[in-house]
C-alpha positions in Angstrom: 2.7 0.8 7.9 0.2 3.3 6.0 -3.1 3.8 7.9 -6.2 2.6 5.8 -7.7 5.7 5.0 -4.2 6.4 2.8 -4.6 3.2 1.4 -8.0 4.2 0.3 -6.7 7.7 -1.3 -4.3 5.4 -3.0 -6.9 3.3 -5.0 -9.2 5.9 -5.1 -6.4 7.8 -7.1 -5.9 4.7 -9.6 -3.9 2.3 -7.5 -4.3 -1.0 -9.4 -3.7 -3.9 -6.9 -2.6 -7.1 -8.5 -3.0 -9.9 -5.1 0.1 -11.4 -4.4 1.7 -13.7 -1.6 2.9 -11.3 1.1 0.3 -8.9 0.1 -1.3 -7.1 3.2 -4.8 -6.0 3.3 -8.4 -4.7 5.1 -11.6 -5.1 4.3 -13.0 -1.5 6.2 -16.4 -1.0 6.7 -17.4 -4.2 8.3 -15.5 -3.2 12.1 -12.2 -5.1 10.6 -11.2 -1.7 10.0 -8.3 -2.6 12.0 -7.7 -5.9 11.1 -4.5 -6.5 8.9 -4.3 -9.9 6.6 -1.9 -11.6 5.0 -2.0 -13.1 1.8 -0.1 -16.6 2.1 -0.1 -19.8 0.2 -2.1 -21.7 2.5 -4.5 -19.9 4.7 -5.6 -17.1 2.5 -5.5 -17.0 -1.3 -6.7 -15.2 -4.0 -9.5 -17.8 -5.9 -10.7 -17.4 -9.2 -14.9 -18.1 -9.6 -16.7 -17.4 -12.4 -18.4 -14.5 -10.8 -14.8 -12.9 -10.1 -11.9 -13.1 -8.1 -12.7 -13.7 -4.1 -10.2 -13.6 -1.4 -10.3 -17.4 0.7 -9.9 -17.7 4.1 -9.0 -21.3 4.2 -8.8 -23.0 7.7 -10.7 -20.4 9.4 -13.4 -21.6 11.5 -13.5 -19.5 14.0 -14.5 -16.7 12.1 -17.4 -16.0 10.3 -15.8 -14.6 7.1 -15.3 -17.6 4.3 -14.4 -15.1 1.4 -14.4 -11.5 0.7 -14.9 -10.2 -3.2 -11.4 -9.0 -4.1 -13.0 -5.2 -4.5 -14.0 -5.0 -1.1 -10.0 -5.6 0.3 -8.1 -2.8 0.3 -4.5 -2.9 -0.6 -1.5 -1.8 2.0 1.2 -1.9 0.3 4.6 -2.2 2.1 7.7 0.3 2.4 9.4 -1.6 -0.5 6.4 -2.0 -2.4 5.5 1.5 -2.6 9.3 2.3 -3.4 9.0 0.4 -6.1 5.9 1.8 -7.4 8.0 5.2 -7.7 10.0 3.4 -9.8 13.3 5.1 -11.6 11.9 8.4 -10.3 12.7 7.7 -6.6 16.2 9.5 -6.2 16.4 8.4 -2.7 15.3 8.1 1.2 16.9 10.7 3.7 16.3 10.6 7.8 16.8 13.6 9.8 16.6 14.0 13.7 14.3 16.9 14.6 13.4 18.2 17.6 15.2 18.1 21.1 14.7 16.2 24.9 10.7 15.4 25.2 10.4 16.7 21.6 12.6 14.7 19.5 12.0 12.6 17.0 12.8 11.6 13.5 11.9 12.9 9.9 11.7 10.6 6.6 12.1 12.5 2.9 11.5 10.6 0.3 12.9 12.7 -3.1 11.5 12.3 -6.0 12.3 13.2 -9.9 10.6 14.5 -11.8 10.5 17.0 -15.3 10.2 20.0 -12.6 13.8 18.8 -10.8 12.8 17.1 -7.1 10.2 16.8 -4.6 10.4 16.4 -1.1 7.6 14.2 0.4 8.0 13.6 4.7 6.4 11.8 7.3 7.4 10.1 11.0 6.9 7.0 8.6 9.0 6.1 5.6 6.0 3.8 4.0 3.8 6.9 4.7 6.1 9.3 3.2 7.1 6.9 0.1 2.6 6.8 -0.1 2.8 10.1 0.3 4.5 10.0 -3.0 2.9 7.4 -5.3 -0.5 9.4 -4.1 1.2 12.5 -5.7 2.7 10.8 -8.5 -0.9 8.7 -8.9 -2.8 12.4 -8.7 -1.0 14.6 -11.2 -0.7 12.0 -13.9 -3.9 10.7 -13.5 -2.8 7.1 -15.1 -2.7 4.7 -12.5 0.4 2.6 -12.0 0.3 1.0 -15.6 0.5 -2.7 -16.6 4.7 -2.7 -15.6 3.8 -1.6 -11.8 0.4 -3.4 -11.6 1.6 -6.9 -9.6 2.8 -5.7 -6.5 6.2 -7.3 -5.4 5.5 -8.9 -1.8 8.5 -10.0 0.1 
């Protein structure tokens, strides 16, 4: 899973989040930084108001959180999720073994197409190295994700 503060770069660099069932996401700055919900059918939806769109927590009273205004939730998008956002440029996903004994560990490279031939983006996490990506993708076009990758694809 990507840590929050990459899910912020993400929307900060024009990551357009489209709430779906399946959809993960935090509401940081209000000490649920680490805190990870789930969209779902029943217990927490996405409700329209004429003020906007709010996140529901229905069922929930325990906690002292009814709603949240859908800007204040931050997206984490999922391994596949973020793969697909990459869309026909993602080439593929390569693991490598690095390291040896106390040291070893493993290595994920996402490559990437572009106009410029490949790019190699890697991290001890394949979500974080396929964010790693979109960010880089989402930075040097400076477009956003565009209406075809706007809904997310939970699953």
């Amino acid at each position: 899973m990507i840590s929050v503060e990459l899910a912020l770069e993400l929307r900060a660099a024009g990551l357009r989040w489209r709430p779906a069932a399946g959809d993960r996401f935090v509401i940081p700055g209000r000490g649920m930084d680490e805190d990870v919900f789930t969209l779902a059918e029943m217990t927490v939806e996405v409700q329209d108001h004429p003020t906007g769109r709010v996140i529901g927590f229905n069922g929930t009273t325990e906690w002292a959180l009814d709603s949240v205004d859908e800007p204040d939730a931050v997206w984490m998008p999922a391994e596949h999720q973020l793969r697909d956002l990459l869309g026909e440029r993602f080439s593929r996903l390569e693991r490598r073994d690095v390291g040896a004994g106390d040291t070893a560990g493993e290595v994920y490279r996402v490559v990437v197409l572009d106009e410029h031939g490949g790019q190699v983006f890697e991290d001890d996490d394949p979500a974080r190295a396929y964010a790693r990506a979109v960010l880089d993708r989402l930075r040097r076009t400076g477009t956003g994700t565009g209406p075809a990758r706007e809904r997310s694809t939970a699953g």
